[in-house]
MARNUBA-94628 format. One line per field, with one value per residue (C-alpha): residue number from 1; residue in three letters; x, y negated, z negated. Coordinates in pm, 1 decimal. Layout:
BEGIN
i NUM|...
aa ALA|...
c1 X|...
c2 Y|...
c3 Z|...
***
This chain:
BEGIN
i 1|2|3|4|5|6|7|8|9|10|11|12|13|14|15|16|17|18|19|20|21|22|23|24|25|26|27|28|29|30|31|32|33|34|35|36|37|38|39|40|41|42|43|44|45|46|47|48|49|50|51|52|53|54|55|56|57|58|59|60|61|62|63|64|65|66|67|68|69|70|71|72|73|74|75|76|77|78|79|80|81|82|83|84|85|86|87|88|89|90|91|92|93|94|95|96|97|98|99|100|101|102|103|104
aa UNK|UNK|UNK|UNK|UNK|UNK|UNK|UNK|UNK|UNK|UNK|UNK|UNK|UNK|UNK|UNK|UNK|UNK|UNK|UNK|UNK|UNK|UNK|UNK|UNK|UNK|UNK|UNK|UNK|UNK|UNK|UNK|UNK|UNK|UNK|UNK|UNK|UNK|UNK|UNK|UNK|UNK|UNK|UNK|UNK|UNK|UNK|UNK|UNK|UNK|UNK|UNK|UNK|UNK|UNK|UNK|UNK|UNK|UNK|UNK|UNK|UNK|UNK|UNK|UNK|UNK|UNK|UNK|UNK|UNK|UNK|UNK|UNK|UNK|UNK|UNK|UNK|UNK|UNK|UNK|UNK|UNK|UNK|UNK|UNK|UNK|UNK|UNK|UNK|UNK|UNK|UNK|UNK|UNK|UNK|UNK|UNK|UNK|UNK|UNK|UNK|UNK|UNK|UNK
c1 8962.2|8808.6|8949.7|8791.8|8941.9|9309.3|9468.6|9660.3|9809.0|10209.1|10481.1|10822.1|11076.0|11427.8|11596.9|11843.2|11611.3|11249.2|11165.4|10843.0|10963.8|10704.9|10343.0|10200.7|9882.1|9960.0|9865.3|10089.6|10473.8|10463.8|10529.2|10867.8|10969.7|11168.5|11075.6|10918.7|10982.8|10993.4|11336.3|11260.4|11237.4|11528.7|11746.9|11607.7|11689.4|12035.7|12255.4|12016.9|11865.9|11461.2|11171.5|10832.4|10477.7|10168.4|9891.7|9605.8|9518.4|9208.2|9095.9|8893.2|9094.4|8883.6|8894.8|9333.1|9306.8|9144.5|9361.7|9672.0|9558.7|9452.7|9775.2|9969.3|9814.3|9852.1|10217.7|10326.6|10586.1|10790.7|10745.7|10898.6|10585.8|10365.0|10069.7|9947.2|9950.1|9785.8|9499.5|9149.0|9000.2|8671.0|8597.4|8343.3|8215.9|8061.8|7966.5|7787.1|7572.0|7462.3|7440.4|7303.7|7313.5|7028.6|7035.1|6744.6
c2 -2289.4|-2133.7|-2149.2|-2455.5|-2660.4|-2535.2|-2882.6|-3141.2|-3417.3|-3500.5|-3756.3|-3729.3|-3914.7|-4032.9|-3801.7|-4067.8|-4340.4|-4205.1|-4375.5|-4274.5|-4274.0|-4029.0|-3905.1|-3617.7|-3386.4|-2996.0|-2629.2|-2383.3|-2516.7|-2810.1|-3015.6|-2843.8|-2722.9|-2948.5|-2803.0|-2976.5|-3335.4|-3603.9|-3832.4|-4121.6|-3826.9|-3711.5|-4019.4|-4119.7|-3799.7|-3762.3|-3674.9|-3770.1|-3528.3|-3538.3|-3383.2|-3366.6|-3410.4|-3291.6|-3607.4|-3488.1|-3118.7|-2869.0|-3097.0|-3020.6|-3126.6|-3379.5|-3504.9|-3485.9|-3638.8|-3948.2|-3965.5|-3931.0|-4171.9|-4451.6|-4375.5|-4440.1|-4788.5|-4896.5|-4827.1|-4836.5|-5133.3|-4911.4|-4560.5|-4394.6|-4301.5|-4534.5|-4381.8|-4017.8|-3865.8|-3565.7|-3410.8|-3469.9|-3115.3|-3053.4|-2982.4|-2654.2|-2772.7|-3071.5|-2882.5|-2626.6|-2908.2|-3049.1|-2716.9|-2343.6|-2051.0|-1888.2|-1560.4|-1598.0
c3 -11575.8|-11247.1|-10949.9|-10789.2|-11133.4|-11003.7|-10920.4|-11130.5|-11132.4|-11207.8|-11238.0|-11262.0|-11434.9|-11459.1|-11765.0|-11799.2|-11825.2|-11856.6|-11565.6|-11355.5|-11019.7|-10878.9|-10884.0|-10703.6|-10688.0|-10706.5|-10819.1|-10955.0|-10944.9|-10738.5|-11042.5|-11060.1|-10736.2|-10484.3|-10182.1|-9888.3|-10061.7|-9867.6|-9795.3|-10004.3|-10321.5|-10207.3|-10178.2|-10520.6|-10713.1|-10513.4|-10800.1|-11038.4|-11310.2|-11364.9|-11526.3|-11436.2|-11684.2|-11593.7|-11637.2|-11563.3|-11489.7|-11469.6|-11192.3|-10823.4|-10519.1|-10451.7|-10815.2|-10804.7|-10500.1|-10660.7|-10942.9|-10745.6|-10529.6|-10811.7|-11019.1|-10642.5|-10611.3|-10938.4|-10975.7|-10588.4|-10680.1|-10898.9|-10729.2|-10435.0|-10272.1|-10151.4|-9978.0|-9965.9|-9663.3|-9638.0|-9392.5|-9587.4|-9655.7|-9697.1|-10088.4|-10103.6|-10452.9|-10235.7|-9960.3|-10205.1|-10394.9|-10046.3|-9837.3|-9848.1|-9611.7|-9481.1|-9275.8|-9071.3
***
């Protein structure tokens, strides 16, 4: 995987239930980690155990972005998060199809 491929995608779950109550774009242990999550996570997983599952990985951040988005949408009635916020970054796979430097 090179490094532009870095980004998946992840839900987690209810261990008691199996529940997907979650989904969530990330690199390296986001899947796992519960820092900087947001109150409604927080109030759902207070006192509750959970596990997360990796759906969709080896993926450009414009690409994770997409599928998190979709897989938001499409389950937004039974999911804490509703919308993504986040501040759109410019992908440099895109801007390298469309763009090339010239010294001169």
């Amino acid at each position: 995987m090179n490094n532009e491929n870095k980004y998946y995608v992840y839900g987690h779950y209810f261990k008691e239930n199996n529940e997907l109550f979650y989904i969530g774009k990330g690199t390296r242990d986001r899947a796992t980690t519960i820092a900087h999550r947001s109150l409604g996570w927080k109030n759902a997983t207070n006192g509750k155990q959970w596990y997360s599952v990796i759906l969709y990985s080896g993926l450009s951040n414009t690409e994770a972005n997409s599928k998190e988005c979709s897989l938001i949408e499409l389950l937004k009635s039974k999911i804490v998060n509703k919308t993504v916020k986040r501040k759109d970054k410019v992908d440099t796979l895109l801007l390298k199809k469309y763009l090339s430097y010239d010294p001169t």
